[in-house]
FIKOL-436679 format. One record per residue: y, x, z of N, C-alpha, C in turn; residue in three letters. Coordinates in steps of 0.1 Angstrom, whole numbers, plus 5000, padded with zeros to 4 digits. Layout:
FIKOL-436679
YXZYXZYXZala;...
end
This chain:
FIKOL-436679
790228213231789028283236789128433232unk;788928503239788828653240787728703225unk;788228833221787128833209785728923212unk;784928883210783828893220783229023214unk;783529163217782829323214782429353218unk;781429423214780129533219780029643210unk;780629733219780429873218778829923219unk;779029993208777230043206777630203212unk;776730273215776430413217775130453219unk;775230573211773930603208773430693222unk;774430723230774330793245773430893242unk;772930993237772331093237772931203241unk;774331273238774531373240775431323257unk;775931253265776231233274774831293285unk;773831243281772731283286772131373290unk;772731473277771931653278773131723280unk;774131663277775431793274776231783285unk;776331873294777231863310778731853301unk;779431913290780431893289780531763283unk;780331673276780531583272780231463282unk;779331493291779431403304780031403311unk;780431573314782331553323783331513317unk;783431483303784831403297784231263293unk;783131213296783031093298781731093305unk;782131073319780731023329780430923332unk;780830773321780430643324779630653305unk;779830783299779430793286780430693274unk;780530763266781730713253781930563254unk;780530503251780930343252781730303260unk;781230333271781930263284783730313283unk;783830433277785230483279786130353270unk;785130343258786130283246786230123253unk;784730093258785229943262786129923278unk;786230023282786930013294789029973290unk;789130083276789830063267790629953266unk;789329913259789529783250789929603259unk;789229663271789329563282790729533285unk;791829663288792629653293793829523279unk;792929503271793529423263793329233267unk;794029173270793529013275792829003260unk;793028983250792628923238791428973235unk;790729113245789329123240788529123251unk;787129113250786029123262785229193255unk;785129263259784329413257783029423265unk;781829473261780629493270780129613260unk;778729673263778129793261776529763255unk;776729813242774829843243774529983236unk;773030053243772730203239771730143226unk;771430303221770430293217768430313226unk;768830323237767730333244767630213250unk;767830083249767729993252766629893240unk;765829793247765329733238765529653225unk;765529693216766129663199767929693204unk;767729813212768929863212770429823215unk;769729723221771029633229771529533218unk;771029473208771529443200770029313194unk;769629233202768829103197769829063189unk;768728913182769628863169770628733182unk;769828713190770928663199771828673204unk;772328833209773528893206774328913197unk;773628903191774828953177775228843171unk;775128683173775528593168776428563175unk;776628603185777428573199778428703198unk;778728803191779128893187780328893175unk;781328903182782728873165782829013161unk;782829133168783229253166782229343173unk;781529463160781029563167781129693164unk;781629753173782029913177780830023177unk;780630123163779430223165780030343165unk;779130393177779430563176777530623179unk;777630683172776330763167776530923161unk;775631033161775631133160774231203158unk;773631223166772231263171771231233169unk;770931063167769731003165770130903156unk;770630933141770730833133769430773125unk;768730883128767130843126766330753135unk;766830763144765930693157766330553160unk;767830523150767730323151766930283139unk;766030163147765430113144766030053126unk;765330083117765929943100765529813101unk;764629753114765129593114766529573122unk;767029653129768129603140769029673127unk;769129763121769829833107770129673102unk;769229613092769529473087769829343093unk;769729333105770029213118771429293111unk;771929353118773629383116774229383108unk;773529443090774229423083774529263077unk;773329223078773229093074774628943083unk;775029023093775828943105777328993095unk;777129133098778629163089778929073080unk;777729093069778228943056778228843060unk;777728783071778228653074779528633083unk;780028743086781728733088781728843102unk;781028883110781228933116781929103116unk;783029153123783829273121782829373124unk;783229473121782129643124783129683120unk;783229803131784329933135783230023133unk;783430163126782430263128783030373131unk;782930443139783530553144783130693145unk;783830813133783530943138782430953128unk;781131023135779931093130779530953127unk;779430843130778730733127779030703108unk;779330823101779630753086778630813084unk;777630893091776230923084775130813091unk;775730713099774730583105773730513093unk;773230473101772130403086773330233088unk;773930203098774230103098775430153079unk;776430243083777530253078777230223061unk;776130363061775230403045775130253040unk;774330163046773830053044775229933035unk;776329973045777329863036778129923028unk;778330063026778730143020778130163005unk;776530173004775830192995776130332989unk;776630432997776630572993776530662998unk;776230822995775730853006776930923019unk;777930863019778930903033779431033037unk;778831113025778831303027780331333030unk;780531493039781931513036781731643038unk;782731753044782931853050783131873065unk;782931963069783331963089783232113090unk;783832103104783932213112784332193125unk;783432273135783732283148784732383156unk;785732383157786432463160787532423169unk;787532283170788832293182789932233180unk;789932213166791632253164792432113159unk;793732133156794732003161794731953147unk;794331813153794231723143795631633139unk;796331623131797831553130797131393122unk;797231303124797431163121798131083116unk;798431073102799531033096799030903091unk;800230783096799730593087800730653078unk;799730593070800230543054800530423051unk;800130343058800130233055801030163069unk;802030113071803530143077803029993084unk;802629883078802429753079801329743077unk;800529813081798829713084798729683096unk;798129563103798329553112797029663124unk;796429753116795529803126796729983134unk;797929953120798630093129799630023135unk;800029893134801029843149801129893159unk;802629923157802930023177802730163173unk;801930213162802130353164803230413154unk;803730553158804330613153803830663140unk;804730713133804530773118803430903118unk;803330943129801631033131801931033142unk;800631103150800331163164799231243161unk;799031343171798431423171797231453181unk;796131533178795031523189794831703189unk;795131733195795131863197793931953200unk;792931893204791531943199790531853190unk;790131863179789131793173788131873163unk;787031783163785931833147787131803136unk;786731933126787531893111786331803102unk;786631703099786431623084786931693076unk;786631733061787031703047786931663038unk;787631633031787031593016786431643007unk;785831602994785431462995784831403007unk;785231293007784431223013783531093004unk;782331083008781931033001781530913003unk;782230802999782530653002783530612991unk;782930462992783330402977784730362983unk;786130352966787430342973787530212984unk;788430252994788330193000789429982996unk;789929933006790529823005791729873009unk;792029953021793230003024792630123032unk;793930253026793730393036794830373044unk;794130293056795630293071796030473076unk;795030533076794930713082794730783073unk;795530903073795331013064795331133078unk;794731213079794431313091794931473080unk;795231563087795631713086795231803099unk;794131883090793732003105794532133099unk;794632163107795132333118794432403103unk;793232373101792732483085793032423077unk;793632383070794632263060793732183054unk;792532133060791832053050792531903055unk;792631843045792931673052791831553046unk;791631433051791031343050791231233056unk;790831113048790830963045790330893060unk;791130923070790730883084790630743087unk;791030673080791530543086790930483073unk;790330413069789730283057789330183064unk;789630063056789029953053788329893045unk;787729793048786329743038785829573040unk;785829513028785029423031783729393025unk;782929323033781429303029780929183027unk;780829133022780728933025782028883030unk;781828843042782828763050783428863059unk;782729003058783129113074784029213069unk;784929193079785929323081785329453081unk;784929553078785029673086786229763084unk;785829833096786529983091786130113096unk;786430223095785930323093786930413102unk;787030453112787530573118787230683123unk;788230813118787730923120787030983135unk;788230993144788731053155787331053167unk;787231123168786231083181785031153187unk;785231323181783931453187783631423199unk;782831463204782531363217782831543228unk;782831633221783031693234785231723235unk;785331623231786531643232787131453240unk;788231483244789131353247789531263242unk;789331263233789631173219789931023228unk;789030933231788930843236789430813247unk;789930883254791030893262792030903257unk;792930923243794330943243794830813237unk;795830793240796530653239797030573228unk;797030663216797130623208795930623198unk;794730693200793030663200793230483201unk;793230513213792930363221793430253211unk;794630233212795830173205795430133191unk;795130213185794030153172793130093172unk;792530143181790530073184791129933188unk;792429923196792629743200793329733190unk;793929743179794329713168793429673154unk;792429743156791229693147790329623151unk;790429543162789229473170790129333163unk;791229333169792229213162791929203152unk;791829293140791829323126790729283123unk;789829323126788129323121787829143125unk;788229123134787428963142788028843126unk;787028843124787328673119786728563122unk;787928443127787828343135786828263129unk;786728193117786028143110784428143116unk;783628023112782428013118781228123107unk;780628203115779828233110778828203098unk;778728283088777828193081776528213083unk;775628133080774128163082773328183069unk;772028203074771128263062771728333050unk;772428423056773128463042772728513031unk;771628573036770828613021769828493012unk;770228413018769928233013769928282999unk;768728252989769228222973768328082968unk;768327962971767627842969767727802952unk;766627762950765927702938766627582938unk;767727552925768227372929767427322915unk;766227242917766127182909767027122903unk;766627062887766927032876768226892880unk;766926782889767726652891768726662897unk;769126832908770226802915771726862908unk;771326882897772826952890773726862893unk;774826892891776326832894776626732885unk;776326812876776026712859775226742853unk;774426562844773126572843773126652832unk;771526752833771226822822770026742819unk;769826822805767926822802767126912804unk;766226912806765727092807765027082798unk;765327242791765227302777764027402778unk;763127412769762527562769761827582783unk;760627692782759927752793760627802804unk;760127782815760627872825759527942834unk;759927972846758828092852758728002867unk;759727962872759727882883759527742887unk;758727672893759027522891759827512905unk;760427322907761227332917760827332926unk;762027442934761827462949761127582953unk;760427652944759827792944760727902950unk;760327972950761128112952761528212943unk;762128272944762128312927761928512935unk;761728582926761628752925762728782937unk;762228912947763229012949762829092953unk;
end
């Protein structure tokens, strides 16, 4: 079975910005899942943030192995129930790609637990792409760097906890470099974290962009059945220990209660 993605987009600046709608006039998502399609092994579809709970019910998202965010503009304006619907799916195994300006998302902050800060600059200029990591499978097929010839600068610090693996290390044109490429796990969920992707630039059109994004969708998906109620923390009474106890001394809870959070 195909791994079943949904590309998020927060679609705002497609909307107001004539240039960023003439380098993508089906808008980012659609670019990346059009992408991603040309891969047999994934099925790709689209949700905005202007859509109801933002394209993203809890019904979707169980039906969901992998999901793709790009955000910028209105990281205030997603909702923090559909914020927790997602994170809570990640720990139950599901993959999250986050892409670009999306490391200031409330989604990203949320699994991250920090605040995501870094350095930038708008200017244009040529971004070089260097794997470090030779044998992960999310840089399969690419060369030892490639280049994007117009982009936003990131720098460091970046502010994210170490990661599991740095697949991308990035170099701009003003010598600052940064941690482009990370991985992460959360519970049961893959994520990862990539740089590349100003929206008034091509980014997502260039072929070795692409080439990653289907390289992390593989990466991120795990087959395994979802877990449920993950934030489950159940009261096991006394009689059901593994082995028998006695119970000792006062306590706060009787069985089956709920306990503090």
């Amino acid at each position: 079975m195909p791994i079943r993605t949904v590309v998020w987009g927060e679609n705002v600046h497609e909307q107001k910005n004539k240039v960023v709608a003439g380098v993508y006039p089906k808008g980012m998502h659609w670019a990346i899942a059009d992408a991603l399609n040309t891969d047999s092994g994934i099925s790709a579809s689209t949700a905005t943030l202007q859509e109801p709970e933002h394209g993203l019910p809890a019904s979707r998202l169980a039906e969901t192995d992998v999901l793709i965010w790009w955000g910028h503009a209105a990281h205030g304006e997603v909702s923090d129930e559909v914020v927790e619907r997602v994170v809570e799916q990640v720990w139950g195994g599901m993959g999250l790609i986050l892409l670009h300006s999306a490391h200031f998302a409330k989604v990203f902050k949320r699994v991250m637990g920090t605040p995501c800060n870094l350095t930038w600059r708008e200017a244009g200029e040529r971004e070089r792409v260097w794997v470090t990591s030779r044998n992960h499978p999310i840089a399969k097929g690419l060369p030892d760097h490639f280049e994007l010839e117009n982009e936003e600068m990131y720098g460091e610090p970046f502010g994210v906890p170490e990661p599991q693996d740095t697949v991308f290390i990035s170099w701009f044109q003003g010598g600052e470099v940064f941690r482009s490429g990370l991985t992460y796990k959360r519970g049961a969920g893959n994520v990862f974290y990539f740089r590349p992707g100003h929206e008034t630039y091509p980014t997502y059109h260039d072929a070795n962009v692409q080439l990653v994004l289907k390289n992390a969708v593989h990466w991120a998906h795990n087959p395994a059945a979802r877990i449920q109620d993950v934030t489950a923390a159940p009261n096991v009474p006394v009689d059901m220990a593994l082995e028998p106890i006695e119970e000792r001394g006062p306590r706060l809870h009787h069985d089956g209660e709920e306990g503090f959070r």
